[in-house]
N, C-alpha and C positions, 0 to 999 in steps of 0.2 A: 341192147346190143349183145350178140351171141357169140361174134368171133373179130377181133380185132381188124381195124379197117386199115386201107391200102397205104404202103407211104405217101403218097401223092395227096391223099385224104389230110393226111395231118400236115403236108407242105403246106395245104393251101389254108388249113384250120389253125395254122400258126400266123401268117399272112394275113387273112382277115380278123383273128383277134386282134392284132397290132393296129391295125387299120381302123379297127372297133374304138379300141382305144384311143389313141389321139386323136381321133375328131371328137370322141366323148373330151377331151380336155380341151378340145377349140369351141366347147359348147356347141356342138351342132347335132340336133335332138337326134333320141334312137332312132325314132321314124323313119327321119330325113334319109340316117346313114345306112339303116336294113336294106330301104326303099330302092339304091342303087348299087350297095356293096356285089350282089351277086353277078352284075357286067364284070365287075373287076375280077372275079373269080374265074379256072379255070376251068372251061363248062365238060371236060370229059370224067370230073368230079363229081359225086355226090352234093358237095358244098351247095351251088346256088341255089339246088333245090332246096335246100334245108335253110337256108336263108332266106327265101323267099317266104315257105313258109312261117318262118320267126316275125318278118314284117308284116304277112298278115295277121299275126296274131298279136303281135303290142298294137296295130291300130286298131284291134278289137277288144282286146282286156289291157292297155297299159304295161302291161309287165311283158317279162322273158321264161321267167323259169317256167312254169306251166308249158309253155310250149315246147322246151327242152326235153322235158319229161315225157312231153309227146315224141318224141322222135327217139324214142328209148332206141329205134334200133340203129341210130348215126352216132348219138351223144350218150358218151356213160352216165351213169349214175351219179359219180363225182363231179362233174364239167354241170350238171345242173344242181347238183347243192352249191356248187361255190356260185351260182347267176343267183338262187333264191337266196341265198344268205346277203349276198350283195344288194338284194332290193328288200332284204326285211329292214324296217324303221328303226330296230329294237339295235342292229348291230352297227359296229363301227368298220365292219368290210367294207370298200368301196368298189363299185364298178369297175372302175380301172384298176385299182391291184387284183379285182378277181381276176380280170382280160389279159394282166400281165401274167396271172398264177396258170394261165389256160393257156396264152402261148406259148410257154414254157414247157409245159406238161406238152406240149402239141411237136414242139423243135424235138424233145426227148423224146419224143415215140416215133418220130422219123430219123432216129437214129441208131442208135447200138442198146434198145432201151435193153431193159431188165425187170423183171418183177420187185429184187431187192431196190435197186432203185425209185422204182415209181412208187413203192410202198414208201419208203420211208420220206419221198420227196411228198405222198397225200402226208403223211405223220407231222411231220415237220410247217406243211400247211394249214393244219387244223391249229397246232400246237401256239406257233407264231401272232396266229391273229384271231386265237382265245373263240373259234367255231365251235367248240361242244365235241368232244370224245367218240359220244355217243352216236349221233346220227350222222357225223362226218365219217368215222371208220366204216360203219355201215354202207353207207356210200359207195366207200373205196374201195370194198370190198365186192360191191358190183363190176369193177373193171374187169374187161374177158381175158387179162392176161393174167388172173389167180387162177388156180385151179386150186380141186376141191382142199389141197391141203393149205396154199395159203389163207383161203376163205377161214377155216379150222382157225388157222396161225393171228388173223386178223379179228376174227371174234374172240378170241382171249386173250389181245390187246387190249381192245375195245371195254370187256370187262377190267381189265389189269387197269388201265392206263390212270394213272395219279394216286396210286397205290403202290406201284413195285416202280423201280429204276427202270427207265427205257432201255437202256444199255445193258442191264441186266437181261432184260426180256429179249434184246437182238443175239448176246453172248451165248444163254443158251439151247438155243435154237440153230447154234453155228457149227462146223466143222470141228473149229478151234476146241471146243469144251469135248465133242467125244472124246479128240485125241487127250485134252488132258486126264477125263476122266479114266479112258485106256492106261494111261499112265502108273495111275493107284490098283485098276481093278483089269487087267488084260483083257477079262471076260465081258468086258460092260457093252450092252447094248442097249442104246437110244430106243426108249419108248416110242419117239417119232421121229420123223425125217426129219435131219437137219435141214433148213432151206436159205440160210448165207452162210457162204466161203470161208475159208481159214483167215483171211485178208481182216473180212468185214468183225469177225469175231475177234481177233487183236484189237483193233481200234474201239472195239467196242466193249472190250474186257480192260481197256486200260481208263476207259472213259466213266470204270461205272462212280458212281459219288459226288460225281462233277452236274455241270449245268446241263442238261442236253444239249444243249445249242450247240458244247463243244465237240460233242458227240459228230454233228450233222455237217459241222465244218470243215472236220475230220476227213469225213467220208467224202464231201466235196474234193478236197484237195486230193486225197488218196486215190480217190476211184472215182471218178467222174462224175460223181454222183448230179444229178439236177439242183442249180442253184434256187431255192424262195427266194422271192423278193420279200426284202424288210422294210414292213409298215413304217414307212416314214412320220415323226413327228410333226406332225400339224403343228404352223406356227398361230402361235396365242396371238394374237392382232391387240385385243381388247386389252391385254394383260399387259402388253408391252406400254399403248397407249398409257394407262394406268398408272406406270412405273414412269413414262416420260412426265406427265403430267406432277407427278410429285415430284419429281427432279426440280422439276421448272417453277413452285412454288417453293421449293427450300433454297434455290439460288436468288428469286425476288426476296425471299426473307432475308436471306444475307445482304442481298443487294442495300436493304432499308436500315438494317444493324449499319453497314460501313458509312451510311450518307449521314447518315444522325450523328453517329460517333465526328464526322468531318467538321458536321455543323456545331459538335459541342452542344448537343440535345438529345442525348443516348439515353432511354428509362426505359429498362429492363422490362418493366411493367408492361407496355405498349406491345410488346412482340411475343408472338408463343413459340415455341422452340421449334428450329429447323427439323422434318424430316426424318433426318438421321439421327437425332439425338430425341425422338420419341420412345423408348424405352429406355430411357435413363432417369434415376428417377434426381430428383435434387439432391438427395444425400448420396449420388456416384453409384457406379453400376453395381 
């Protein structure tokens, strides 16, 4: 992709992720839903062509990202790392939180986007759901809305990132630190362009030390920043099971203590200890 596509493009590329997604959660195969999505799309778009192609290509290799990667000039760079990461084995990404993380990204670029925003909404996406520094920044560094100084700004992230404070790395890059640095030295001139606002360099100078997260929350609430979605905890089935199932054998254990004790046939011997009192030892905790 060379130059950022039409709002209309990304209306309808937020629309079909969503559409991608819940019928991915009603189980109904990628095929099935490639296979027809592009009727429901509005055809004076790019989209059903690109969709179309997507369905002939999972009926032919199973997968999506490869084909994504083909349409380099509809789909950024970043919009097919988050589909292959979603279909590597290895990761805990899922499909649907990628389709959610694509909608989003899709709503925010048919709107008042921003480069500070979309950059720190890829950061914050890679960050959250533990994608790798490396070839995610890379990625997002493909989007046609950097130009060459964010590109610059984005690969010494990329090398920085889990070494220096993120907050640090946003502050001085800001508006905010010339003027403070003006402050000390009248004369000071910024080796590079600052590329976030006075705004974003406050929040980001009061956040440094702190978690990032609060950093990103910050800037949501502040500045409209793009919400991520948070990787919801999987419920443990097996574990809960587990936990019910010894429940249920330390209440029958009690159950046999109070009937014996009734009957006047209570020997301590006959029963092993509830449960809840397996790490006690006889001589008390």
């Amino acid at each position: 992709m060379t130059e950022p596509l039409d709002r209309d493009e990304y209306v309808e590329q937020a629309y079909f992720f969503r559409l991608f997604r819940e019928r991915i959660l009603e189980n109904v195969p990628a095929q099935e839903i490639l296979g027809r999505a592009h009727e429901e799309l509005l055809s004076t778009t790019k989209l059903p062509m690109a969709v179309q192609f997507l369905a002939a290509e999972i009926r032919h290799a199973g997968v999506l990202g490869p084909a994504f990667g083909r349409l380099g000039h509809y789909f950024t760079p970043f919009q097919t790392f988050l589909v292959r990461m979603a279909e590597d084995e290895k990761s805990k990404f899922t499909m649907p939180v990628a389709l959610l993380v694509l909608e989003r990204e899709a709503i925010y670029k048919a709107r008042n986007v921003t480069p500070q925003g979309l950059f720190v909404f890829h950061f914050e996406t890679i960050a959250r759901n533990k994608l790798g520094y490396d070839e995610g920044l890379k990625a997002s560094a493909g989007d046609p809305r950097f130009d060459e100084n964010w590109k610059h700004y984005i690969g010494l992230v990329r090398r920085s990132a889990g070494t220096f404070d993120f907050a640090e790395l946003v502050y001085v890059r800001s508006e905010l630190y010339v003027e403070d640095e003006r402050r000390k030295n009248p004369d000071y001139r910024p080796p590079v362009e600052p590329i976030f606002g006075v705004k974003e360099g406050k929040i980001a100078k009061a956040s440094r030390g702190r978690d990032p997260l609060f950093l990103f929350a910050a800037l949501q609430r502040q500045l409209d920043y793009p919400e991520v979605p948070r990787p919801k905890r999987a419920d443990n089935l097996e574990g809960t099971i587990v936990r019910l199932e010894a429940k249920v054998r330390e209440m029958e254990a009690r159950l046999r203590i109070l009937e014996a004790e009734q009957r006047g046939t209570f020997d301590p011997t006959q029963f092993g200890k509830p449960e809840m009192f397996r790490d006690i030892t006889d001589d008390g905790p």
